[in-house]
N, C-alpha and C positions, 0 to 999 in steps of 0.2 A: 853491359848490354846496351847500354847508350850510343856506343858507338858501332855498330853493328848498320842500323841504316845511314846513317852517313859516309858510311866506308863501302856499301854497296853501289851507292848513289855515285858518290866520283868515280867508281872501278867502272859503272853503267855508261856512265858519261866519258869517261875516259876513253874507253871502249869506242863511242860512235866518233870521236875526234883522231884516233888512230886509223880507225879505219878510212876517215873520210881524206887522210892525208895520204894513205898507200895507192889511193884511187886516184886521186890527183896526180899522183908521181907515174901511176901507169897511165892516166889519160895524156898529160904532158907529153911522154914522152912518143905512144901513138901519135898522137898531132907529131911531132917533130918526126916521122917515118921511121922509127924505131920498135918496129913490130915484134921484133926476136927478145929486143933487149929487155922492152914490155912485157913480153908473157914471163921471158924468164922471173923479172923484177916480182910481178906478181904473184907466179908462181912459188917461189924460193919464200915472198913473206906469207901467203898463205899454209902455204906446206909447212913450212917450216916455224909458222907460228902454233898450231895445230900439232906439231909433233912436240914443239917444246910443254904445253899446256898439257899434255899428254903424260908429257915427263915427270914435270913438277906435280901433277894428279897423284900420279905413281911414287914418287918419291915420298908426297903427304901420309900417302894411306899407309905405305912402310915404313914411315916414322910414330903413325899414330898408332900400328899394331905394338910397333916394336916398346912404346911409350906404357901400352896396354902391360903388355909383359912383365916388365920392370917394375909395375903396383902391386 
């Protein structure tokens, strides 16, 4: 149980320093007139970040049933 807030704590923080470099990489590249490559860029990791966490959700809950089963 000890580890439970410390491991919430870096995932929180982790969190805000991921995000705050995907932003950067699309503001960079706006300033540099890359408007397309920008939306794409942020699109692809947002979508695509949100689809994967989606996955691995899914994946959790059908290892945790399937964990259930087998007791």
């Amino acid at each position: 149980r000890g580890w439970v807030w410390p491991m919430l704590g870096v995932g929180f923080c982790g969190g805000f320093t991921t995000f705050s470099a995907v932003v950067h990489e699309g503001v960079l590249l706006m300033r540099d007139k890359q408007v397309g490559l920008a939306s794409a860029y942020l699109t692809v990791s947002f979508v695509g970040g949100a689809l994967v966490a989606l996955l691995a959700g899914t994946l959790a809950v059908h290892l945790a049933r399937r964990g259930r089963e087998r007791a």
